[in-house]
Each structure stands twice: as C-alpha cells, then as structure tokens.
N, C-alpha and C positions, 0 to 999 in steps of 0.2 A: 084757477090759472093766475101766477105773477105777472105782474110786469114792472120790467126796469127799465125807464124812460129819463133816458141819458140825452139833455139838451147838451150841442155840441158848443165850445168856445168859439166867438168870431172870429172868420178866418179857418178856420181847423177842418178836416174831412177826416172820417173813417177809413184807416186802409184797409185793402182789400185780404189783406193778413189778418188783421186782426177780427174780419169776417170770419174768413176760413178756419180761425183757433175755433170760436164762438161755436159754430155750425156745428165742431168736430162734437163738441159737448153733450151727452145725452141727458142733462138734465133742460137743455133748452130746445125750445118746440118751434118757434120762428124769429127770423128776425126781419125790420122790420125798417128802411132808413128813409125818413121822408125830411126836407130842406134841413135843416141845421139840428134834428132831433134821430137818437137810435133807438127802438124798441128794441126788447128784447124779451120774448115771451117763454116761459118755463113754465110746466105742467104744474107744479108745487114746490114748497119749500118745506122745508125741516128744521131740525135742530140743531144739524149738523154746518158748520163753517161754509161758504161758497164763496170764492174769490174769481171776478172778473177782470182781465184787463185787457182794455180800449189801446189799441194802437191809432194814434192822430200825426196827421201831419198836416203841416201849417201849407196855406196856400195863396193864403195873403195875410202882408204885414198889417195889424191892427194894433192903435196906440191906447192906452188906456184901456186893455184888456178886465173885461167886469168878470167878478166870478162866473160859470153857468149852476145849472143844478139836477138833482140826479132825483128821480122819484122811485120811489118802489109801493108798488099799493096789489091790491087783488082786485083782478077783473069785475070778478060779479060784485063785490064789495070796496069800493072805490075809497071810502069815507076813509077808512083808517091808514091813511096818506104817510109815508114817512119821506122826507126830503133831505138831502144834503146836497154843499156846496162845493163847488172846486174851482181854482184857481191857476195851478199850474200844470206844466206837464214836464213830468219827467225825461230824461233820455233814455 
C-alpha cells in the first residue's frame, strides 16, 4: 500500500470536490483528512503516470505563507520516503 500525505498550506481546507474527484478513483482505497494533513491511500503503484489534484480553499488570510510538503512512501516500508514541496495554488 502507498501513501500520499499531503500537509495542507496554512489557512487552506480541502474541498469537498476535490474529495469526491479522489473517491471516484479506483486506484485509491481511502482517504483520510486529519487537522491540516490529507492521506490518501492507494492499493499500489506502477509505472504508469498518476496525476492528482487537490482542490483548496483558503479560509483564513495567512501572511508569510511557508511552503507545505507532499510525502509519498509505502506503508509497510516507510524508509524510502520521497517528499516534495509546494508553495502556491493555482486557480
């Protein structure tokens, strides 16, 4: 099992859209949103391309916005960690 643990920007929530895209996905098995963090568990990965996207919306103004960061690792093997960062959000 993956996981992709999507620390949310301060200020920012998950809409309830971009749940329901998520959910519709059959490569993903749960999700998962606890205080400013989104899991999102999938059975496996491949070799094949997967592109997610997070719908946010801002809910309070925050000044001096820090990057957040996105982990992707496997459950039972934790160790080989990949992370990246993000900064903005799109419209």
């Amino acid at each position: 099992m993956v996981i992709i643990e999507v620390s949310l920007l301060s200020g920012f929530i998950m809409t309830s859209r971009s749940r329901t895209l998520l959910d519709n996905r059959t490569i993903v098995k749960k999700i998962e949103v606890k205080a400013n963090v989104v899991y999102i568990y999938l059975e496996k990965l491949n070799d094949e391309s997967q592109t997610f996207i997070l719908q946010l919306e801002q809910v309070i103004q925050v000044k001096n916005l820090k990057p957040a960061s996105i982990k992707i690792y496997d459950y039972y093997q934790p160790g080989g960690l990949h992370i990246s960062y993000y900064s903005g959000v799109g419209s």
